[in-house]
N, C-alpha and C positions, 0 to 999 in steps of 0.2 A: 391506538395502543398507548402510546405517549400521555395521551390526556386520562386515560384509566389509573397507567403507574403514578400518576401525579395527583390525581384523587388519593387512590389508596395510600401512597407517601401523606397528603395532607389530613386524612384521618389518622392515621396512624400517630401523626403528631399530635390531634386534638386528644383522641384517647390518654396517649402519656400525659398532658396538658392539664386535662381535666380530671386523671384518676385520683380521686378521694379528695379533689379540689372543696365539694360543702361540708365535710366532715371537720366536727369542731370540737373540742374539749366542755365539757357541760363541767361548772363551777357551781355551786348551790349558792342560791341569792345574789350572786353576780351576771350569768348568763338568764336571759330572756328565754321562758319557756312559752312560748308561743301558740294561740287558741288551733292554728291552722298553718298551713306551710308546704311549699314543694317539695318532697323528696328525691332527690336528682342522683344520677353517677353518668360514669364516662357516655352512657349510651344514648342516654338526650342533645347531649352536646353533639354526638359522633351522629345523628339523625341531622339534628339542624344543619351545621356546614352542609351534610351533603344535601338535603332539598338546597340552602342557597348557591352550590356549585351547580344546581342545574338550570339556575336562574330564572326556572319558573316561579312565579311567586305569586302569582293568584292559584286556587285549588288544584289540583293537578297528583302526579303518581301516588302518596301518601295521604292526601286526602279522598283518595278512592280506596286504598288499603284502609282506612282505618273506617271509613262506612260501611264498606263488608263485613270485617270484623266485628263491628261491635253491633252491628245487626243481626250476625250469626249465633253472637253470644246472645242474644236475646230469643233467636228463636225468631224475631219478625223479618217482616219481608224486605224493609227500608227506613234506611237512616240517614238525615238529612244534617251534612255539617253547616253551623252556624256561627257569627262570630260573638256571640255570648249566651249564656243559660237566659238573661233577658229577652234577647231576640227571638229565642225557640219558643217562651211565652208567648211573645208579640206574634210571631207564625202560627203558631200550633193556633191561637184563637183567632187569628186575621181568617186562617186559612175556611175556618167556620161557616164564616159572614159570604164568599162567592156566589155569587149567583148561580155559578156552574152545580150548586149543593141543590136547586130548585125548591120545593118547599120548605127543604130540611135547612136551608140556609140561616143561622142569626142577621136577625136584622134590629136595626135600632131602637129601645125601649123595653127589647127581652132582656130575662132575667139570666144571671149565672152564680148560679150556689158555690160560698169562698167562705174564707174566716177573716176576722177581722183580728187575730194575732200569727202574724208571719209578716212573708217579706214583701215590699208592694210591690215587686214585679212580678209575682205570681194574680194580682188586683187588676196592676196599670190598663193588661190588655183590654181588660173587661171595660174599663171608664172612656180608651183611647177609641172602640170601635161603637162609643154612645148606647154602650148596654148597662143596663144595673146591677149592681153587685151586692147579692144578696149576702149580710153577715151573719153567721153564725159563732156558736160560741165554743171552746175546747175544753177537753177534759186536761186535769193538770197531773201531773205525771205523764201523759204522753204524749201533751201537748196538741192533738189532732182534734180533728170533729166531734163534736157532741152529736152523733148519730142517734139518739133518739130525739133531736129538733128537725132531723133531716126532713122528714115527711109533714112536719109542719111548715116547713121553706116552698113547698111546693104553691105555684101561683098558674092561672093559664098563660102567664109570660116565664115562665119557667123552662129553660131549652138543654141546659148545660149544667156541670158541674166542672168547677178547677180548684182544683186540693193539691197543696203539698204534701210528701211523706215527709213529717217535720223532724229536722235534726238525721236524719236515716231511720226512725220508727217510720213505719206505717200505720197508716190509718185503716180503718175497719173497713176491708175492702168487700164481706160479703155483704154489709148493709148499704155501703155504698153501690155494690152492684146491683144490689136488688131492686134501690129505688132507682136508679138508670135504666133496666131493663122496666119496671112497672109504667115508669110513664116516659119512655122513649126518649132518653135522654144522651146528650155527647159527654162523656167523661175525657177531659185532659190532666193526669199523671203530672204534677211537679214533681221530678225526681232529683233537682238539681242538687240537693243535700242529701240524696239515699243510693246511689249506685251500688248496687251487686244484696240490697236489702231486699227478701224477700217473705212473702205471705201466704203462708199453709204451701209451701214448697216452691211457689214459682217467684220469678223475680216480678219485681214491681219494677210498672213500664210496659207491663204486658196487658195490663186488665183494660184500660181504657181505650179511647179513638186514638188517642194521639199522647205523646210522654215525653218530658222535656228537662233536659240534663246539662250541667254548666260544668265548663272545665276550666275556671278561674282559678287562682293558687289555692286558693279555701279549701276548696273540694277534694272529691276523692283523686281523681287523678286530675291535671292540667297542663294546660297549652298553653297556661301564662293568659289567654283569654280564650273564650270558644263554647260551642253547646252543639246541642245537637237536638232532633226531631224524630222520634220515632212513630213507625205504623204501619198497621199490613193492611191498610185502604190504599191499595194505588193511584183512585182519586186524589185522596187528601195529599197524598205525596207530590204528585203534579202538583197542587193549588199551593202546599207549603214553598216548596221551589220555584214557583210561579214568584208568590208575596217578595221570596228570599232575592231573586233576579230578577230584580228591575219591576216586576208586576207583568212582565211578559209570558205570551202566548208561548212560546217554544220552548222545547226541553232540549236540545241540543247543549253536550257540555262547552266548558268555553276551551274554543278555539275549530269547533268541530262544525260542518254548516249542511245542511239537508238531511238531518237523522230520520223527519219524518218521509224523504222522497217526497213533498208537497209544498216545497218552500217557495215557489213561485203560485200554485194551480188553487189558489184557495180565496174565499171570500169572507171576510171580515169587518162586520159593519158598516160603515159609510168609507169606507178605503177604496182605491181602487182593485179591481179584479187582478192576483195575482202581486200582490202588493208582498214585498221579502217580509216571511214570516218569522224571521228574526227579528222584525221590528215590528212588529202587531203586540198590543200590549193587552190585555185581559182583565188587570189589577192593576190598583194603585199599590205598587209597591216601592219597594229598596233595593238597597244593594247591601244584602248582609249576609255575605260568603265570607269562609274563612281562608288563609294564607297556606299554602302549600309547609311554609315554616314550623306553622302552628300546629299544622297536624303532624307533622315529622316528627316533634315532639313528643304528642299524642300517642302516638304508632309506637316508640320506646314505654311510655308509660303505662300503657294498658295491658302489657305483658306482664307488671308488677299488679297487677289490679289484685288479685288472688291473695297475694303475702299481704297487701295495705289492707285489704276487707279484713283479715284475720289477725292484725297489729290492732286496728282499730278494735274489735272486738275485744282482745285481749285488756286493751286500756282501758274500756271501761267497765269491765268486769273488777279489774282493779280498784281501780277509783269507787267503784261501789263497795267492795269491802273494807274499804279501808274510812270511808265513810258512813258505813253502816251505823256506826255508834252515836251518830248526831241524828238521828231520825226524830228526835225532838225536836230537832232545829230545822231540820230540813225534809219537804218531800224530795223524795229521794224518784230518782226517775226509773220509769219502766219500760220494757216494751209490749206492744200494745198484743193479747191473744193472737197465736197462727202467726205472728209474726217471728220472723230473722232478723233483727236490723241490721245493718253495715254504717255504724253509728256514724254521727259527722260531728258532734259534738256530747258532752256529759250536763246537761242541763241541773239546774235545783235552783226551788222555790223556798226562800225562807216562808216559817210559819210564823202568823198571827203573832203568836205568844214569845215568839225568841226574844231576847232581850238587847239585840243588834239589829241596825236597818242593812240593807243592802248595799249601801252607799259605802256605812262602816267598813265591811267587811272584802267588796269589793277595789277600795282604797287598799285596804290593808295587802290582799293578796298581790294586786298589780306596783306596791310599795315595794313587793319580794318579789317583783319579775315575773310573777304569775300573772299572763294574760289572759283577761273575761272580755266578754260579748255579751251583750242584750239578745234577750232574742227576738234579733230584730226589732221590727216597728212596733213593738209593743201591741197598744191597739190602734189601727190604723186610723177608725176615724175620729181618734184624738191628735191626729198629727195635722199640722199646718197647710199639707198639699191639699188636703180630703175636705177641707171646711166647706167647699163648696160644690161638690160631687153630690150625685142624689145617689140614693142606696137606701137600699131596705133593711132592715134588721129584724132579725127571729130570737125571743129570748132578751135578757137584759146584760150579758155579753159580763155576767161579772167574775168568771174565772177569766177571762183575757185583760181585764183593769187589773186583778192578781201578779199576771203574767207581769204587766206594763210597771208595778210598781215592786216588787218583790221575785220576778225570777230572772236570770243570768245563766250562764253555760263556761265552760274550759273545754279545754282542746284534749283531745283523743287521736290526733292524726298519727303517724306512724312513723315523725319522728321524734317524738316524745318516748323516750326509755324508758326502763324499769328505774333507774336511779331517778329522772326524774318524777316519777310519780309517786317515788319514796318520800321527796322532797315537800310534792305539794300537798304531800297530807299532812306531814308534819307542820305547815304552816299551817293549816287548818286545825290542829293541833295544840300550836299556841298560839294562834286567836281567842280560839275557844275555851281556853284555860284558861284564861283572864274572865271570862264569866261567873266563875264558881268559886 
């Protein structure tokens, strides 16, 4: 009873502590308006203390709360926490390659349908497990697949597809599911920039084998680091948790020991008969679980997911109107058909003919505190890591060299105000007015 009243005393404090502690005064061209950022109050704080008063601190009460939850909001069967949107990459395609998959297993020299303008951890997996990474090229305005090269990508080393929904658009999910379904194909979901974006009504993350979501500050909501794995194959579920814990044979959570009743009576290889099947490994894996901490926070956050989907929304509805009068200057971004995005950013391509580079203009903005982003790696296989990677190419990839030399993005997240985005048009404004 003692140590209860002395919890609730020690929240009670943090609450007062941290009530409207990140709330700041916004100054116009003084204060930093930021492409991406946490949005916090008392109740992340008042999570974390209590996961650390309970001193567990590898996965544990709240990171089984928030794998329920956000499995349920999906609709799938399981969700697997992880400690970055990169790792749930690294899993979701490791998890592929098992032998436990028998035929259907990736093995070294298969191909996986990608693009070559996004982020390389939606790539890395593909090069890290000795597969090729077939590129193709995006359409500009919504930045996704050129689906009509899809069906020319196809090769008989052709196993997979791994696409982002870029920025939180979606990508053309019925032509991508077509060719998935036509020649038996695994689809893995980067959702790590599109949470709660959805396509002809359902959420994206649901269409493919497996869907993989990051909860870095960037994103929609975060744990400060973290991801997650979704899928309603309970195979792949074991193989992904498998990769994630150690590459072992057991599913047993930690601290828990005989879940299957067989933890002695079992044969494994060249081991001995009866060898503790908490120590039989399966895979060559990691240890990429997340911190009981991590999701405490999470667990606060995802309760906001709703309001931040529809701030995000709101901002860049804004930002388009208010930028609609330079569509001379700028393709202006859209979302892709049958889509809902749950935007993560407001993209634009200068055109050809404008009379400013990118360089200019993005100087200028970030001169006024207005934070931009590339997006991303531009085209990957002009970057330094990839020079010597084999990969195929469909197409001459020249809307992604577009991308790589002329397009940029601003932030939409949800704590960017109306006053702020009053702000940044009007810098866009008088940039602009200097042209004419």
């Amino acid at each position: 009873m003692e140590n209860q009243y002395l919890r609730s005393k020690i929240l009670s404090l943090v609450k007062e502590f941290t009530h409207n502690k990140d709330i700041q005064e916004f100054i116009p061209g003084k204060t930093q308006i930021h492409f991406a950022g946490r949005v916090f109050n008392e109740e992340e704080y008042i999570n974390l203390v209590d996961a650390a008063l309970d001193g567990w601190l590898t996965t544990g009460r709240y990171a089984n709360k928030f794998e329920k939850d956000f499995a349920n909001y999906f609709g799938m069967k399981s969700c697997s926490l992880v400690n970055s949107g990169s790792s749930a990459n690294l899993l979701a395609l490791t998890a592929l390659t098992s032998p436990k998959l028998g035929d259907k297993r990736l093995k070294p020299g298969d191909e996986v349908i990608t693009v070559a303008a996004g982020f390389p951890t939606t790539v890395n997996p593909i090069i890290q497990n000795n597969l090729i990474p077939v590129f193709l090229d995006v359409d500009l305005g919504t930045y996704n697949v050129k689906v009509e090269d899809l069906e020319n990508a196809i090769s008989d080393k052709t196993k997979a597809i791994m696409l982002a929904h870029t920025l939180g658009n979606s990508f053309n999910l019925d032509e991508v599911m077509r060719i998935v379904k036509n020649y038996d194909l695994y689809l893995i979901e980067d959702c790590c920039d599109a949470l709660g974006s959805r396509y002809d009504g359902k959420l994206v993350g649901t269409f493919g084998n497996l869907a993989t979501f990051s909860f870095y500050p960037a994103h929609h909501i975060t744990m400060g680091e973290g991801g997650a794995v979704l899928t309603n194959d309970i195979l792949l579920e074991r193989l992904v948790r498998s990769f994630r814990d150690w590459g072992r044979d057991c599913y047993c959570a930690p601290g828990a020991s005989n879940t299957c009743g067989k933890r002695f009576t079992q044969q494994f290889g060249d081991l001995p008969y009866g060898y503790d099947h908490k120590y039989v490994y399966s895979h060559i894996g990691y240890n990429l679980k997340m911190t009981d901490l991590q999701a405490a926070v999470g667990v606060a956050q995802f309760q906001k997911l709703p309001e931040f989907i529809e701030k995000r929304k709101k901002n860049f509805i804004l930002l388009k109107e208010g930028l609609k009068k330079y569509e001379d200057y700028f393709i202006l971004p859209y979302a892709t058909p049958k889509s809902d995005p749950s935007w993560f950013g407001f993209p634009l391509t200068i055109r050809e003919n404008a009379k400013f580079s990118r360089r200019e203009l993005v100087t200028y903005l970030e001169e006024h505190k207005i934070m931009t982003r590339m997006l991303f790696g531009g085209n990957l296989i002009r970057q330094p890591a990839y020079k010597n990677v084999k990969y195929r190419v469909v197409g001459n990839l020249e809307n992604t060299d577009i991308v790589m030399n002329r397009t940029f993005f601003i932030g939409v997240y949800p704590g960017i105000t109306d006053e702020m985005i009053d702000y940044i048009i009007k810098v866009f404004d008088n940039f602009l007015k200097k042209l004419k």
